[in-house]
N, C-alpha and C positions, 0 to 999 in steps of 0.2 A: 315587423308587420305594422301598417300602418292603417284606420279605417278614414274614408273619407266619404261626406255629406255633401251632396248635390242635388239640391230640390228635396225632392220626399225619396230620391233612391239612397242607397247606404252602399260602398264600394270598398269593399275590402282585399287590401296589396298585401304580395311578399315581396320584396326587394331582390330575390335570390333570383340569379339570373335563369337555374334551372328549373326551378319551378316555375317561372313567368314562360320559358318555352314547353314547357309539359303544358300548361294550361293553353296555349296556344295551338299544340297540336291536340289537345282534348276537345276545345271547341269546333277545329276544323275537321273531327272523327265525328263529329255532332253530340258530345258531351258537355254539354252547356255547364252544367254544375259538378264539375269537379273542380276539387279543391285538393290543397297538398296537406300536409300532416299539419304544417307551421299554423295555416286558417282555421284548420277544425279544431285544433288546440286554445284556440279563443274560445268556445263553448266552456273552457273548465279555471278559465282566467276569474278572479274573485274579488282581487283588489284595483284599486287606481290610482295611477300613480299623479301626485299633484303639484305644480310650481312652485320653486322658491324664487322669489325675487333675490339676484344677487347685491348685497351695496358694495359701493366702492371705494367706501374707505375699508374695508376688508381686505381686498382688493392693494388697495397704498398700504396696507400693513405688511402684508406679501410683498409687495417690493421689498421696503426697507428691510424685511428680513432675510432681502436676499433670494428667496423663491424664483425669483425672474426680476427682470429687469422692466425699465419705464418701456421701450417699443414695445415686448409682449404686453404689456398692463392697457396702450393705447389701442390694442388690436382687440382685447377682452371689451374693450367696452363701446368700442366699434361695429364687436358682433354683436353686443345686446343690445344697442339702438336698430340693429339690422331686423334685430328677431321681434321688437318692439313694435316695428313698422310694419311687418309680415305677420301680425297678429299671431305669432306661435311663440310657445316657451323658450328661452333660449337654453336651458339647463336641467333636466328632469331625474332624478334619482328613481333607478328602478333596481325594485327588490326580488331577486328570482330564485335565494336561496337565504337562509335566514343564519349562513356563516356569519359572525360579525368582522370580520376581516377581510369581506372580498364586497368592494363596491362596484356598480354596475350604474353610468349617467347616457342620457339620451340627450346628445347636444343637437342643436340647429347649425345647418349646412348650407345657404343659399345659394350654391354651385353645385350644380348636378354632375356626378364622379359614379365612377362604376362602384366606388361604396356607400356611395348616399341618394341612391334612386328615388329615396321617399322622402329627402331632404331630412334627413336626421341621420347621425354617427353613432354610435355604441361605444363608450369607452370604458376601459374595466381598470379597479387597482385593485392590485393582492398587497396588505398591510405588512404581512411577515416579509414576504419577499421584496417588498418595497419597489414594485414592478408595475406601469401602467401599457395598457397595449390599445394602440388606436389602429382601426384599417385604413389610415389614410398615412401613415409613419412607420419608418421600422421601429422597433422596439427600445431602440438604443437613442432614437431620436425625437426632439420636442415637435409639437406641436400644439397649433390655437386650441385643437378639442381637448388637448390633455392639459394645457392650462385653463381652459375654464373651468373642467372637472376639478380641479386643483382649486380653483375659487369657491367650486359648491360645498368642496369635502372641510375644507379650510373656514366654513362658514357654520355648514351645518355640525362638523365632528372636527375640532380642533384638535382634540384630545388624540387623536392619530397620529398631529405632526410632532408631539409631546418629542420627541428623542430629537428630530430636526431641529426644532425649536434652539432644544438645550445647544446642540453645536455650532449652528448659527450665531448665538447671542453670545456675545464678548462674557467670561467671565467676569462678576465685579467681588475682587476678595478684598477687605480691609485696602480700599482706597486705589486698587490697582487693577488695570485693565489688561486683559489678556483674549485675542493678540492687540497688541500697543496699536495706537493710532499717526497715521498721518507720518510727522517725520522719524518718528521714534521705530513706524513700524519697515519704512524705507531704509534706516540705520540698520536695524536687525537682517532685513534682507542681502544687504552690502557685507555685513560682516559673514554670516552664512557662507556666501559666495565666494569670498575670499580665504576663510581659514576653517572649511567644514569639507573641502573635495577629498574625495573618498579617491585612490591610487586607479590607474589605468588598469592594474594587473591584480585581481584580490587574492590573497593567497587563500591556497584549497580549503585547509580547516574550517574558516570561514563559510565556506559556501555551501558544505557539507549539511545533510540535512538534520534539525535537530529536535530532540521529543523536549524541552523544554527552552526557555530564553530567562532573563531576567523580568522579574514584576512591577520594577519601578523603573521610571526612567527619571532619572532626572540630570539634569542641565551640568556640566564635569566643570565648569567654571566657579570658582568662588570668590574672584575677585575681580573690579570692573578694567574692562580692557584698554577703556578711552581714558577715565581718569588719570588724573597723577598722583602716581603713588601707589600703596595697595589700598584701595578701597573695597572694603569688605561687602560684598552680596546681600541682600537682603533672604530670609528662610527659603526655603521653596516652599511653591503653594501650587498647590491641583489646580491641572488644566480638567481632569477625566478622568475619573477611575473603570471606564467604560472602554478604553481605547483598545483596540485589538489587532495583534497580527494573525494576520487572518489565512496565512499559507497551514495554521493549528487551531485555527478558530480560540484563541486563548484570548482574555480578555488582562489589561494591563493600564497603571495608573502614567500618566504623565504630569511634568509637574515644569513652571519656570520659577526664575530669578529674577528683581531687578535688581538695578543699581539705587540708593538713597539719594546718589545726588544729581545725577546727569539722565536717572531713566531709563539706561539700558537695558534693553531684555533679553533673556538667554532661554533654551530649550533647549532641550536632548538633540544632538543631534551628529551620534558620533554612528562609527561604521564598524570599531573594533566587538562589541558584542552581536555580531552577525543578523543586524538589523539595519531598517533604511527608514530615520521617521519622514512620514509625509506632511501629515495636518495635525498631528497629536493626537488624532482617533484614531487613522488607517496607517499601519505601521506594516512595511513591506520585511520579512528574509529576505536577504543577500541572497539565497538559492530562487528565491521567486524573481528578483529582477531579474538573474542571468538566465532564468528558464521563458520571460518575457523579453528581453533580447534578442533570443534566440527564435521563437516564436514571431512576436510581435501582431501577430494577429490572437488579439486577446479576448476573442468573440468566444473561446472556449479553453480558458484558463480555469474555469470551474469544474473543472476535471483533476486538476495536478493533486488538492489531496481530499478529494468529495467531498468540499465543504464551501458553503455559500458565500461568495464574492460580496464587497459592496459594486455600487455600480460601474459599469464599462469605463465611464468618463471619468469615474475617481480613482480605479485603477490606473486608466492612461495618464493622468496627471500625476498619479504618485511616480510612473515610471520615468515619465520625464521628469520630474524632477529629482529622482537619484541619478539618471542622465545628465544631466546639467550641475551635478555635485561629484560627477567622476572626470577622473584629471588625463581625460582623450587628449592627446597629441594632435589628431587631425592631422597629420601630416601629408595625407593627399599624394604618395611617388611611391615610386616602383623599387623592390626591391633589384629590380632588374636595370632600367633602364636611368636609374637614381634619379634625382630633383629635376635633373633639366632632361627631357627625353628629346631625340631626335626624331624619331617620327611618330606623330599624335594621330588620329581617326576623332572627327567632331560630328554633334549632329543633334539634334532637337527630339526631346521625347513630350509628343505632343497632347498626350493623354493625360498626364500630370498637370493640373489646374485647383486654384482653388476660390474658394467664394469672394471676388472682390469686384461693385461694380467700377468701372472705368471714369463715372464720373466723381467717383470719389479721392479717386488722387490728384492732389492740390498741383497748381500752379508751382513752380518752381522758384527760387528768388531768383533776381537781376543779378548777383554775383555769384552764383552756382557753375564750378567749371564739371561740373560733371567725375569732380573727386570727394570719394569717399573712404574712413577710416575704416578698415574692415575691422579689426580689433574690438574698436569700441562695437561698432552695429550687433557682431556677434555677443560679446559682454551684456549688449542692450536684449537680446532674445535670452541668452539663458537666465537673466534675473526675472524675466518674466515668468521662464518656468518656476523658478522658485517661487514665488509669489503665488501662482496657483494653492500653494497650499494653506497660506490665509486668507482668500479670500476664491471661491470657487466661480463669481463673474467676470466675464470679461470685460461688462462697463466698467465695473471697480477696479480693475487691475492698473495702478498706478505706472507698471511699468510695460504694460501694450504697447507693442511695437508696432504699430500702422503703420503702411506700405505707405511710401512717397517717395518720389525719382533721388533727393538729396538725404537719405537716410534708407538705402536700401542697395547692399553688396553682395556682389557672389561669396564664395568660398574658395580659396585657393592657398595651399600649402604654405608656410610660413617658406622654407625653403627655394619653394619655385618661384615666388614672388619676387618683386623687386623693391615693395616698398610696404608697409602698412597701409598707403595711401594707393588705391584699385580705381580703376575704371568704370563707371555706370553713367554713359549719355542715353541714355534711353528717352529722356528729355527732349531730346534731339528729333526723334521719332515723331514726337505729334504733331500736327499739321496745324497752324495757326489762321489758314485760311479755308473758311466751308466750301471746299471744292465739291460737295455732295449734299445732295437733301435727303431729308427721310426717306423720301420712294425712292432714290437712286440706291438706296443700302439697302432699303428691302429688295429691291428686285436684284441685286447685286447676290440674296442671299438666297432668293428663289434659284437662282439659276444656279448658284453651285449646288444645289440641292436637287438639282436632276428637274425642276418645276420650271412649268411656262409661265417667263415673267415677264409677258406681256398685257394689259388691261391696269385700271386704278390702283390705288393705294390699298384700297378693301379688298378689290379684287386677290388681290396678293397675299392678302393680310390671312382671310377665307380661306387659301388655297396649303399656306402653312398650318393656318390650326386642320384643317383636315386631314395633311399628311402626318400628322405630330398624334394623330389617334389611337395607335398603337406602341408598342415598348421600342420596337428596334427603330420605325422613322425617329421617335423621339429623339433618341439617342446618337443618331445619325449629326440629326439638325443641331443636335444640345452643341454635340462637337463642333458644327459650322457655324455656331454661333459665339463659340468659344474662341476661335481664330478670326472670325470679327471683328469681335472684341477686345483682341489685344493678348488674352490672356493665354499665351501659346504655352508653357508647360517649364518643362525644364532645358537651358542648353549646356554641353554637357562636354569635356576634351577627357578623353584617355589615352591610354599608350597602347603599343599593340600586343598587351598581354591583358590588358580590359582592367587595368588599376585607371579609375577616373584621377586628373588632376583637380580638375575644376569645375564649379556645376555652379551656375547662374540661375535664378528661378523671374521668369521672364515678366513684367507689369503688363508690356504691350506685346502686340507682332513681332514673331522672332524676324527678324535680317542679319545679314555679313556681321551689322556694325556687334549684334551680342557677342559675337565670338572673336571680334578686333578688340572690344573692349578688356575679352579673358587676356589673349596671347599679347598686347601693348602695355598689362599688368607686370606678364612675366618676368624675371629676368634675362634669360635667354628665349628668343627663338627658335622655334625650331626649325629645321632644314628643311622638314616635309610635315604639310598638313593634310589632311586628306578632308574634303568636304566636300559636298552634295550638292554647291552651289562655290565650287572653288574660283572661276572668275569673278566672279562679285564679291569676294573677301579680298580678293588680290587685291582687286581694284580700290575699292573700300579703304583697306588701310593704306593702300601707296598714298593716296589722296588724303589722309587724315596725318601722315608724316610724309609730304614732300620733300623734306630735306634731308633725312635718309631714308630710301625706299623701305620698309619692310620686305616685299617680295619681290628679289630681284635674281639670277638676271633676266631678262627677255618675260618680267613683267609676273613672273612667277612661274612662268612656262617653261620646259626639262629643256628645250631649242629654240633659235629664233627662230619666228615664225616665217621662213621663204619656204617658197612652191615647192621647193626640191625637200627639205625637210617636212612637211604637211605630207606630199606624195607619202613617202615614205612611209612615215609614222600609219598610213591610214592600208598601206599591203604589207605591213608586218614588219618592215625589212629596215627599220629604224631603232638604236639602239642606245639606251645615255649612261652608260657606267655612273655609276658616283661611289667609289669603292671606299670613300671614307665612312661610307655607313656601316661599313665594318671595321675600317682600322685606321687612327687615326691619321691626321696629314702631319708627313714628319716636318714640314713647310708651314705650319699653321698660320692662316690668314687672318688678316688685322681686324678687330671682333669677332673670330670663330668661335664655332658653336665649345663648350669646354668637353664634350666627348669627341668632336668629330673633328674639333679646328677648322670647320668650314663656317666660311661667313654665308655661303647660297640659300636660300629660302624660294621655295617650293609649293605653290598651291596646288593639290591633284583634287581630279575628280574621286570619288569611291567606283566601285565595278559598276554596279548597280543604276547610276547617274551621267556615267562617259556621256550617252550620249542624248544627253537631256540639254543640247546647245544644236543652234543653227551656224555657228559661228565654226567654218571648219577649223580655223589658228587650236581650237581647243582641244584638239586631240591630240596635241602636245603634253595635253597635262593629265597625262592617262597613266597609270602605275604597272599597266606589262611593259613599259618602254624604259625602266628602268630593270634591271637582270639583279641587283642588291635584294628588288622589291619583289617582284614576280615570283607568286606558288607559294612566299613564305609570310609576307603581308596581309593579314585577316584584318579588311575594311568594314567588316559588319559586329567590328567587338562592340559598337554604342548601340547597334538592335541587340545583341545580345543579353546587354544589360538590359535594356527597356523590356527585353522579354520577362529575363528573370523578378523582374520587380514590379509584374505588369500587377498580381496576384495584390500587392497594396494598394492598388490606384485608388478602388472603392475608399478605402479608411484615412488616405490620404488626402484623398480631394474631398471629402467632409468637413476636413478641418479649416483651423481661419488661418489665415496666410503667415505667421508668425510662428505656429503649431506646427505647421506644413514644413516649411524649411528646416527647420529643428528636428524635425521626422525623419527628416529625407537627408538632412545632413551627415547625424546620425547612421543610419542605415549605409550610407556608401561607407561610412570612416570602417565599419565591422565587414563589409562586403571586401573592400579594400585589403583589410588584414587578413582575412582568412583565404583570397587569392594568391596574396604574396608569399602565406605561408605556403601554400600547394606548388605555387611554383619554386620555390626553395627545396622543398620535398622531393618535388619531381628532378631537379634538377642533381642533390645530394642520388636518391636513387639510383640515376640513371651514371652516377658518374663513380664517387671514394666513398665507398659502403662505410667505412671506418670515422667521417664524419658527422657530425650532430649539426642543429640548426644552433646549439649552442658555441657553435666553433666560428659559426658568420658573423661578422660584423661589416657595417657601411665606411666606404672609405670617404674621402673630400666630397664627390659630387653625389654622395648617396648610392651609390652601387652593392650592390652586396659580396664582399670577398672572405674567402676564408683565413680568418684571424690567424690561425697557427701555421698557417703556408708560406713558405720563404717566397713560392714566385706569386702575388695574392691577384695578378690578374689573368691566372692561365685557369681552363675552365679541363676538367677529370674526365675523361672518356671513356668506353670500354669499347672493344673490335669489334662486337656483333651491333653495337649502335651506330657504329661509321657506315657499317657496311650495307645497310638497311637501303634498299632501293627504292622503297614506298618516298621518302624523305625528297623534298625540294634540292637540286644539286647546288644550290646558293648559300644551302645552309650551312652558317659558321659552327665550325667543332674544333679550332684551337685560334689562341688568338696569348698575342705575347707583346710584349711594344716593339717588337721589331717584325713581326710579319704575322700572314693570315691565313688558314687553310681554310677551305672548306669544304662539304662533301665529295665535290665533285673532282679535287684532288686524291683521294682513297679511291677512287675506282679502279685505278690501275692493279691495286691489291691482290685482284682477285676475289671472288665472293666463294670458292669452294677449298681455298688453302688456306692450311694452318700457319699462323705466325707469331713472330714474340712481340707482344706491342712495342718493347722498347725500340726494336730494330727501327720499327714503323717510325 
């Protein structure tokens, strides 16, 4: 409610948008003096509430202790010159219940918002719960109103932040700082990361729930690891006797080590007591990371045992970093189709994005060939998770990872790879010459936005912010402005069982060249690619290796392109065997692929795309004209996946681009395994009930054979699965190195007689 003086009248608002339309059809009933509950509630109002000036080295104290960083502190003092000028308060503490633990501040808004009608915000903290809520933010997110409220409370009641304070500020015990500074505290991160990784696989007892833990923690080393010799540790000394795992709400002391001569410092930080330390306050169970694994939307983890979390952001930091201290393989391949698959499905999930402007990524040097060390980049993201846990800024994080074209790699399987050294020109993309002005990109942005982009720069400018009014245009345009801008999402190869090989997360506009960059990484090619834009990949990398084509022959296309084959292909009545996609060529061609021994290479269309070309030659590259392919080939396994993982878009495009990939990297390596395992399942099922997933093992190219099988490459059938006439008749059900059946041979069988399989 806000009252306002104009002349000698007095005019008093409610901001609620339903009340301002009740009082609108009140006066047009000819009720001039109605009012809502909120106005007539001022007759019983007693006190007034009155300005703090805020200062700013209060303000620069809050920095350095970490609260937020210098942008937020320039934008706090930004709005009080604003509120300065506009003759209003910028900050007003209002008291509406005389809890001592729940603040309630009236900030200055100079931007009219459907929650600041009256130019003032309401923002609330609750002290227990350590919660502030703004309607202009969701809950889990910062914003200017909740940090200057954070400057009033910080001014007027320090004594709130009294617990902060304490974990913020370095301990100073008898001469020693904890966490260590600078390079000492860069040493301790490096060693963490190397000899603290917690196994891929945790055994059960561990993760088992438990009604008590250990009460101290302290650091299992006693002697320094750099030194020579044994150098003996300095006592342990408290980090916190406050620290808490918090899956028991149990509170617990932490305690480090240094070294006397060299500095080194040590912390708890082991996995065999079925614990995960994060920051030596927030101490995670082994049963709450894998119950956050599994989950990963952690917006309602304060459920698992009804007891109060610290915050969202310091939970997700602790998880990634027991993440980034477990010993994943990442192996990225199929138990099926092993390291080098023959035919992949590719394709761009466009919705995945995350906060980076475009002109932030630097220029490139003069001798950048567009190779980069995947090893190290990844190495370089997970020490930053680890780092999270001393220091919880991202200015201060020594090991931020910022996005830049010569320090920025996909992911792709140690296995499938060719080299540690991967492909990213993306560099290559940016246009060195202004082929476009401002109004040509605005209007360029009008018009995929369904808007008339005709008239001025304003004109244009006017006609966006009007359709951006609502939630869904917003959203619409956020997207069209996102592809813009470069920042297209994730590009992505899997097999056609939906195990991703490789996922590239894109700086600019996806094209051909992301996904030449993946498959010229690998070490084999595959025979068949299926993409959405399969001429322009073809073409793409013939032209980027002329001197062996990648996709050859007839340019990638299943025929050469004459009349008589076009005809064809386009009434059905064209056919192109390639039967080594079931069984290899006993002839193997000079660089054949290592499953199939074909050296041919294949750009197709997807179903969905055939016929997204004007160019008739392209209906050569269509996947019913292959008879291997057709009925059994599922070209929408990468919408599949963008379906299934559309559910974290929100949580993932919040984060900063370094977070993001680590997220997402993650997430496929467990989606990845627990596909593989199903199709292993399905597969034992359907075939020798008598074996276990313990009886598989990977043979040379990564394939999955049964270890105890004398013939390890024939696959178990049983007569009611042969016989199944729902089933694609192309589909393989024995396969031996010297020949190959598949359905469509079992027909003759008979579908109503009995028989002995062996005969069969």
């Amino acid at each position: 409610i806000q009252k306002k003086t104009s002349g000698h009248q007095h005019k008093v608002q409610c901001e609620l948008e339903d009340c301002r339309q009740y009082h609108l059809m009140a006066v047009r009933s000819g009720l001039n003096f109605s009012q809502c509950e909120h106005i007539r509630s001022l007759e019983h109002c007693t006190e007034i509430a009155t300005e703090e000036w805020l200062k700013e080295e209060v303000l620069s104290k809050m920095v350095d202790l970490k609260f937020f960083g210098d942008a937020k502190k320039a934008t706090c003092i930004k709005r009080q010159k604003n509120a300065l000028k506009a003759h209003v308060p910028l900050c007003v503490e209002v008291s509406f219940e005389k809890d001592p633990n729940k603040f309630c501040f009236s900030v200055h808004e100079p931007t009219l918002h459907h929650y600041s009608r009256l130019g003032r915000v309401m923002v609330t903290y609750n002290s227990p719960a350590n919660t502030w809520h703004c309607p202009c933010a969701n809950p889990r997110l910062s914003c200017v109103h909740k940090n200057i409220s954070n400057w009033h409370l910080f001014q007027t009641n320090p004594d709130v932040f009294r617990t902060e304070i304490a974990q913020i500020t370095p301990q100073q015990q008898q001469g020693t700082v904890y966490p260590p500074s600078a390079e000492n505290l860069k040493q301790l991160v490096h060693y963490i990361y190397r000899h603290k990784k917690l196994p891929a696989s945790l055994p059960d007892d561990l993760v088992k729930p438990r009604a008590s833990y250990i009460m101290e923690l302290h650091p299992t080393e006693t002697t320094c690891t750099i030194c020579l010799g044994s150098v003996q540790l300095d006592e342990s000394k408290l980090i916190s006797k406050n620290a808490r795992i918090i899956t028991i709400n149990e509170h617990v002391s932490t305690y480090f080590r240094q070294c006397p001569h060299c500095h080194m410092t040590y912390h708890y930080q082991e996995w065999q007591d079925s614990l995960h330390n994060f920051d030596d306050h927030v101490i995670l169970s082994l049963e709450l990371c894998l119950y956050l694994r599994a989950n990963l939307q952690v917006s309602r983890i304060d459920t698992l045992r009804k007891v109060t979390f610290p915050s969202r952001n310091t939970v997700l930091h602790a998880y990634l970093h027991f993440e980034a201290l477990t010993s994943h393989d990442y192996s990225y391949s199929c138990a099926c189709c092993g390291y080098h698959p023959s035919v992949v499905v590719m394709d761009l999930h466009k919705k995945g994005v995350f906060n980076l402007p475009v002109s932030d990524i630097r220029e490139v040097p003069d001798n950048f060939t567009g190779e980069v060390d995947i090893e190290e980049f990844w190495d370089s993201v997970q020490l930053e998770m680890i780092y999270w846990a001393f220091f919880p800024s991202h200015a201060k994080n020594i090991f931020a990872v910022h996005p830049s074209f010569e320090h920025w790699a996909p992911w792709i399987g140690k296995n499938t790879r060719r080299t540690d050294t991967v492909l990213n020109t993306e560099f290559e993309k940016v246009s060195h010459s202004k082929s476009s002005t401002e109004a040509e990109l605005i209007r360029k942005l009008c018009k995929a936005c369904n808007l008339d982009d005709k008239g001025s720069r304003m004109d244009l400018i006017t006609r966006l912010r009007d359709e951006m009014k609502n939630r869904h245009t917003y959203d619409k345009i956020f997207q069209k402005i996102w592809g813009a801008s470069g920042k297209n999402g994730w590009s992505v190869i899997l097999c056609p069982h939906g195990v991703v090989y490789s996922l590239k997360f894109n700086l600019r506009a996806e094209s051909p060249r992301d996904f030449a960059d993946l498959l010229l990484s690998w070490k084999h090619l595959p025979n068949v690619s299926v993409y959405d834009f399969a001429r322009g990949l073809a073409t793409h990398a013939n032209l980027r290796v002329p001197t062996t084509l990648p996709f050859k022959p007839h340019e990638g296309r299943l025929a050469a392109p004459t009349q008589d084959s076009v005809t064809a292909a386009k009434l059905g009545k064209l056919k192109i065997p390639l039967p080594w996609l079931t069984e290899k060529l006993q002839n193997p061609d000079t660089d054949g692929h290592p499953c199939t021994c074909s050296s041919d290479h294949y750009a197709l269309y997807d179903k969905f795309h055939e016929a997204n070309t004007n160019d008739p030659r392209e209906v050569l590259r269509r996947i019913n004209l292959v008879p291997e392919l057709q009925g059994s080939l599922n070209s929408q396994v990468a919408e599949q996946l963008f379906s299934a993982l559309q559910k974290n878009n929100y949580f993932l495009n919040n984060m900063s681009p370094s977070t993001h990939i680590f997220m997402m990297r993650n997430l496929v390596h467990h989606r990845n395994s627990n596909t593989n395992e199903k199709l292993l399942k399905k597969q034992l099922k359907r075939g020798h009930e008598s074996h276990t997933l313990h009886d598989i093992v990977l043979n040379e190219v990564g394939q999955a054979v049964l270890g105890n099988s004398e013939v390890k490459d024939s696959f178990y059938f049983t007569l009611d699965c042969v016989l199944d006439t729902e089933k694609p008749e192309s589909e393989l059900i024995v396969k031996t190195k010297k020949s190959c059946l598949t359905r469509g041979d079992f027909w003759t069988l008979g579908l109503n007689q009995d028989m002995e399989s062996t005969v069969g």
